[in-house]
C-alpha positions, 0 to 999 in steps of 0.5 A: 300755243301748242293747241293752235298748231295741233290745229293749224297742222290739222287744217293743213293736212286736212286741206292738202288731203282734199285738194289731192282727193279733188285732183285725184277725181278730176283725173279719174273723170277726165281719163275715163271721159276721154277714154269711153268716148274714143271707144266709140267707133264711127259707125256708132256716131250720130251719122244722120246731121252729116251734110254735104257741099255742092263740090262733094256731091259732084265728086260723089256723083262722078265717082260713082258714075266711073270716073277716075279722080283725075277726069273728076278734077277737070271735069271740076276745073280743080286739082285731082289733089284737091279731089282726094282731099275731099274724098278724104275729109268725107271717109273721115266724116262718115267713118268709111274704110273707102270712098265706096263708103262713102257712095252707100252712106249718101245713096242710103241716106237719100232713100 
């Protein structure tokens, strides 16, 4: 008796000392995962596959020609609202600190 429940606290202790090991790893991997990939900066993404809607060239194009988000918002028939929204989504998607950012990336791109 007293050797079947050496063993069954063996078995125990050893099957509580895996599962912390396992959960222990799973943390680690996930913790340091996580954190590598928000070291990455923008400009170090795969920035070549990013592409662009008929819209957001229009807006690029008209920004990039002077025009001021309002004049760009009815020249489109839109809300100005809706065009900082897009230039937004597009300095986000490109990493850029300004919506010039922006304009370099897409007229570099086309070179």
């Amino acid at each position: 008796m007293e050797n079947e429940t050496s063993f069954k606290l063996l078995f125990w202790s050893f099957t509580i000392i895996l599962f912390m090991i396992s959960g222990g790893v799973m943390w680690l991997f996930q913790h340091f995962y996580h954190r590598d990939i928000r070291r990455i900066k923008p400009e170090e993404q795969q920035k070549s596959d990013i592409a662009f809607s008929d819209v957001e060239m229009q807006i690029i194009d008209l920004t990039f020609k002077g025009h001021t988000a309002e004049e760009t918002a009815n020249k489109l028939c839109v809300s100005s609202k809706t065009v900082e929204y897009h230039k937004k989504k597009m300095m986000e998607r490109t990493g850029a600190k300004n919506f010039l950012g922006v304009i370099h990336y897409v007229y570099k791109k086309e070179k």
